[in-house]
N, C-alpha and C positions, 0 to 999 in steps of 0.2 A: 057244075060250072066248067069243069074240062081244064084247068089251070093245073098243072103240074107246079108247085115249087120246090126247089130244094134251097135248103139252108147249111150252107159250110163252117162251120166253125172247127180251127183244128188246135185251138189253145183257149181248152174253157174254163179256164184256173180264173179264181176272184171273180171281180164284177161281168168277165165276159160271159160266163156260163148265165147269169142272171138278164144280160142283154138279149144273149139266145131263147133263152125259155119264153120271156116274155112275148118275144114278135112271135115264135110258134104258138103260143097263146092265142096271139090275134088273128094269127092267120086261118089257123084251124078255127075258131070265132065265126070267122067270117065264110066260111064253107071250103077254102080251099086245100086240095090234096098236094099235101105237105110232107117230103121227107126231109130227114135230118141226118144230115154227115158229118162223125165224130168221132175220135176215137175212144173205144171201149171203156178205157181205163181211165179215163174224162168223165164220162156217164158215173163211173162208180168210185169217184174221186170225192172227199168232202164236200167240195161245192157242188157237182154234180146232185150228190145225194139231198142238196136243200133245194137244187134250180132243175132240171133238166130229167133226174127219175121220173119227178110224176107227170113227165107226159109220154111214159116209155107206153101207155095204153090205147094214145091216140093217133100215133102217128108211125111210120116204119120209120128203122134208125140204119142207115148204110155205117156200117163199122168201117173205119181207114185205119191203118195203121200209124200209132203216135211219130208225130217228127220233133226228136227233141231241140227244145228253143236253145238257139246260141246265138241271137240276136244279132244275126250278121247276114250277108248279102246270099250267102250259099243258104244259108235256113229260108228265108223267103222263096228265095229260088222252087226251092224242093216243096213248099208249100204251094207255090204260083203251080206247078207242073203236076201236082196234086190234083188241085183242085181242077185244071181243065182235063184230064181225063176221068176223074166221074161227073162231071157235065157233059163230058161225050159221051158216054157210059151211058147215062139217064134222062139225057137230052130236056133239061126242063123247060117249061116256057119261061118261068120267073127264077132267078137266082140273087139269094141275099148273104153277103159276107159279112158279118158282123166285126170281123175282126181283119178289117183291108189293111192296113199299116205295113207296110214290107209286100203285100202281095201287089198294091197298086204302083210301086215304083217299079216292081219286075216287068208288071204288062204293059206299063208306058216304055221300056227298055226295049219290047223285042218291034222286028222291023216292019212288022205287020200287024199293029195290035190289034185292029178292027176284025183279023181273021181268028182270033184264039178263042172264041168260042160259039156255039151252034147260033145258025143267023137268027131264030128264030127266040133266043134266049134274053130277055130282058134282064141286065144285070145293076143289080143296086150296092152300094157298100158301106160301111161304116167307119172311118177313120177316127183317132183319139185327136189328133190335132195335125197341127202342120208348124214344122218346124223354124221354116223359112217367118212365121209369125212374132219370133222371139229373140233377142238381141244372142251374137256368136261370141264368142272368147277369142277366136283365131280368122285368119284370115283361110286356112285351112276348113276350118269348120264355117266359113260363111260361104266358100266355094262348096261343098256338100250339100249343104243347103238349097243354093240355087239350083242344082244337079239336081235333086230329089223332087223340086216343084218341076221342074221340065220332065219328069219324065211322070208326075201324079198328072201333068195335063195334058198329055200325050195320051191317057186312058183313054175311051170313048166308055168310061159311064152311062147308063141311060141317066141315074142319079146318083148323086155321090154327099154323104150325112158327114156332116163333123159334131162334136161336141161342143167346141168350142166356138164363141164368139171371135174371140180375137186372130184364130185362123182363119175362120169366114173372112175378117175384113180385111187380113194382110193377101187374099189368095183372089179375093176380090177386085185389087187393082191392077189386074194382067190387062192386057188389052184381047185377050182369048175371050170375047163373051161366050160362043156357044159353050165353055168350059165354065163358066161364071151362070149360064145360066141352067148348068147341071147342078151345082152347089145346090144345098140344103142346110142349116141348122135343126141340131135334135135334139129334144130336151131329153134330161136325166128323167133316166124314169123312177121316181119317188113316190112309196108308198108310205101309206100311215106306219106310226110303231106295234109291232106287232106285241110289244111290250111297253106301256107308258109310265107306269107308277112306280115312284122308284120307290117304294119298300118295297114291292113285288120284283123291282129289277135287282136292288140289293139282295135279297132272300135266291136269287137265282144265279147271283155269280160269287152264291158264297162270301158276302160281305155285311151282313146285318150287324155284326158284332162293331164296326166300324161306324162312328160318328163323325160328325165334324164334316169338310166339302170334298168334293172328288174335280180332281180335272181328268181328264179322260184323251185319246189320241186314237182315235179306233182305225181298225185296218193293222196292214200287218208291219211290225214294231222292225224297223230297220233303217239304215242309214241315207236310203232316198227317199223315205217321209219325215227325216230331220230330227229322229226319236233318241238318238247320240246326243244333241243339240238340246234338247228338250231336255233329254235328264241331265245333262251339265248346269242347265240355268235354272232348273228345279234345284237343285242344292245350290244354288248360288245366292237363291231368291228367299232361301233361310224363314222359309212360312213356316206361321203356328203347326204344332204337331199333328193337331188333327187337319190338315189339309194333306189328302192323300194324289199319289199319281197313278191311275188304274194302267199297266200296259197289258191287254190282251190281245194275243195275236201273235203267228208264229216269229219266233226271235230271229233276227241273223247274227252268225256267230260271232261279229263284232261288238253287238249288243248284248248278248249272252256274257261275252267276255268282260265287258263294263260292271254290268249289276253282277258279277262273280269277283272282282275284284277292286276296284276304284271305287265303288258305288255299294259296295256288299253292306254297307252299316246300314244304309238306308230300308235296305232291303229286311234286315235284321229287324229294324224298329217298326216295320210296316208302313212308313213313309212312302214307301214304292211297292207297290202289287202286283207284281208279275206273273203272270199267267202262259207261260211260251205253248201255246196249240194253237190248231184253226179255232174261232169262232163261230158257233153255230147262228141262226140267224139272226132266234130268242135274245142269245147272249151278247151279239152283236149291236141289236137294238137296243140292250139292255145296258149300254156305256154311253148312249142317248140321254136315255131316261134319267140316270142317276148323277147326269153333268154337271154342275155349278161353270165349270169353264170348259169348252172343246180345243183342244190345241191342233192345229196343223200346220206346221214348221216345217213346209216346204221348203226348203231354201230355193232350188232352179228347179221347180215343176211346169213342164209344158203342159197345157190344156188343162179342161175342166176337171173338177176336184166333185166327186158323189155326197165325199165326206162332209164338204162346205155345203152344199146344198141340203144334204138331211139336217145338218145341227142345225139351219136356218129354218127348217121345215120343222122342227122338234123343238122352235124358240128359244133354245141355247144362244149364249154365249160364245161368240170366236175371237181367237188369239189365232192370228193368220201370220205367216209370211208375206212381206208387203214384196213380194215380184210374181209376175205374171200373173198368170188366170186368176190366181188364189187371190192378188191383194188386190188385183182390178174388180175383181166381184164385190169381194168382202167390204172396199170402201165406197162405189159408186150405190151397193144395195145397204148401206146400214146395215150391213152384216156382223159387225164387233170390229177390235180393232187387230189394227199390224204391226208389224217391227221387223225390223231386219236380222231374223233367226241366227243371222251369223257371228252377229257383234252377242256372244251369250252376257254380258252386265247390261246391254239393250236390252236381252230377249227375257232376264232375268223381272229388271225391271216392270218390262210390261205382264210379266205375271201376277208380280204383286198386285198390280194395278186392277187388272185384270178378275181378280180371283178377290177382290175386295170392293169393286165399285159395280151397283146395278148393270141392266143391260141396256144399251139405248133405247127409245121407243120407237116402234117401228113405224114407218114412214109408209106412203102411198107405195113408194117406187119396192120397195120390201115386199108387200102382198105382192104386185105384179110378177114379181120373179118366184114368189110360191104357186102363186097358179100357172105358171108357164112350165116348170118343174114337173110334173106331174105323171104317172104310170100310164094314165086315160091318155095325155096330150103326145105323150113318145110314143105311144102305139095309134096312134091316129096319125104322124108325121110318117111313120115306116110306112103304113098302108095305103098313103095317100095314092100314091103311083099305081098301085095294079089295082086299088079300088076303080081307080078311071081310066084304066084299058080293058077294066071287064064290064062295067057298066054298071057299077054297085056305086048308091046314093054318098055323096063325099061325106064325110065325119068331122062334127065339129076341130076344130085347130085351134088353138092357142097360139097367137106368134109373138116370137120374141118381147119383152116392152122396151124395146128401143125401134120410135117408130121406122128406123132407118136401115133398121135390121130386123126384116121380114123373111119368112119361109117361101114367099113367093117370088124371090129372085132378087130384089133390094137389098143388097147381104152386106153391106159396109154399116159403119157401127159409125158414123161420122165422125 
């Protein structure tokens, strides 16, 4: 085929590693010669070793050296200036960044962006969202904002993926069309449980001995997925004893510091189940399978939520944060319900409620947002592009089910 790609990822910790694997999945799929740029100790990182080992067979791995994240203007920097010398280095035809967020504000910043990388190089990228989508606290942080969209549309993408809806549509109102009609929406890419049955999921996170309902908060247990929040309205919410709170997932030490001291009875009585490591994939799926109720107590989470998407996909139960992505989803798809994570005798409340009443029945508009979700449908949205500059037959797509927000350039949510 003669397609050179390379694929950048330089922060493949959590879902990003599992983003990467999957498009070299399809790429290599589809016959093209595929390198991968990442550092070493990424590869042989926990998540590495569940996403991104097993294609160490298929495909060459350019090693970079790690730049550690400090989530500030100099880190992107050094990432942007990274990443275009091994694109000069390796001159590919096709290059895909999975993890554009900080690097597409750098390349809309310098004075020549159209020249930063080989003419001949088709570049595609993935951002989490767009911040300018989401209400500011400050007038400081709403001037940032606007800063940061002027310099994402100053890119020249050839295409540019968000995750999220509600970015699409606030990014969507520029009057920049040829910028508008680079935009794309991507679905999550969701696969089946790789563990369904929950005495099999019990039996494997070590909890058989345990009766009675579980509510579950998967992902990693810390104070920007609301898990401080969670366990304050878990004891507030004074449920039967056998109603347990599974947290697995590496601790932050403010949460460590809770269930060691404010919280430590519960912990004693096994009302709370802590578990502070990474989660393997098994064990991850396995807080899935064994949910009566799924919490995610987002409080200010920009963009799409995997987490929301798999409980819905695993016909769980959600107890949401009712702002942004989380409560737009959760209540337009019949998704369970929301409350405002921050008021904890609200968020209390709606656990009991929650953790006691059926799940609603799901609705047309419910299916539609499961089959759009999908592992098949996200790697046919990434491929779309170089499938049709190489001449390879298009792949079924799934577009959004908002007829108004389409993959094919219609990207406002009306």
């Amino acid at each position: 085929m003669g397609q050179r790609v390379l694929i950048y990822e330089s922060l493949a910790l959590g879902h990003r590693a599992y983003y990467t694997s999957v498009l070299a999945e399809a790429l290599i799929a589809s016959g093209f010669d595929v390198t991968l740029a990442m550092p070493a100790q990424e590869i042989e990182s926990p998540e590495g070793a569940c996403t991104v080992q097993k294609l160490l067979g298929q495909l060459p791995v350019h090693s970079i050296p790690s730049i550690e994240p400090t989530l500030d203007w100099k880190w992107s920097q050094r990432r942007f200036q990274q990443l275009v010398s091994i694109t000069k280095q390796l001159q590919p035809d096709h290059l895909y960044i999975p993890s554009a967020d900080g690097i597409s504000q750098v390349w809309g910043s310098r004075l020549r962006p159209g020249r930063c990388f080989p003419r001949q190089t088709v570049v595609e990228g993935l951002m989490m969202r767009a911040p300018s989508a989401y209400p500011s606290v400050s007038i400081q942080q709403s001037a940032i904002k606007r800063l940061n969209t002027k310099l994402v549309m100053r890119t020249p993408w050839h295409r540019l993926h968000y995750l999220d809806p509600l970015s699409v549509k606030a990014l969507s109102r520029t009057t920049n069309r040829k910028f508008v009609g680079r935009l794309r929406l991507l679905p999550e890419a969701i696969e089946p449980l790789s563990v369904s049955n929950r005495d099999s999921a019990r039996e494997i996170l070590g909890l058989r001995k345990f009766e009675g309902k579980f509510i579950t908060c998967p992902g990693e247990v810390d104070e920007r997925k609301g898990s401080d929040l969670l366990i304050q309205a878990f004891q507030l919410a004074n449920l039967d004893p056998t109603v347990r709170l599974i947290l697995l997932g590496r601790h932050s030490a403010k949460i460590r510091h809770l269930l060691a001291d404010d919280y430590r009875q519960l912990v004693i009585d096994n009302r709370i189940i802590s578990i502070d490591r990474f989660a393997t994939n098994a064990e991850f799926d396995c807080l899935f399978a064994i949910a009566d109720l799924i919490a995610t107590p987002y409080s200010r989470h920009m963009g799409s939520s995997s987490i929301v998407i798999r409980s819905a996909h695993a016909g769980k139960k959600i107890l949401a944060s009712n702002w942004g992505w989380v409560g737009w989803a959760t209540q337009n798809f019949s998704l369970g319900v929301t409350c405002d994570v921050n008021n904890v005798p609200a968020f209390a409340e709606a656990i009991k409620q929650g953790i006691q009443v059926p799940g609603p029945d799901l609705k047309a508009d419910h299916q539609l947002f499961l089959q759009y979700h999908t592992l098949a449908n996200h790697q046919s949205h990434w491929l779309a592009l170089i499938r049709e500059l190489t001449g390879l037959p298009a792949q079924t797509i799934i577009d959004f089910p908002f007829p108004s927000c389409q993959s094919s350039g219609s990207v406002c949510l009306g």
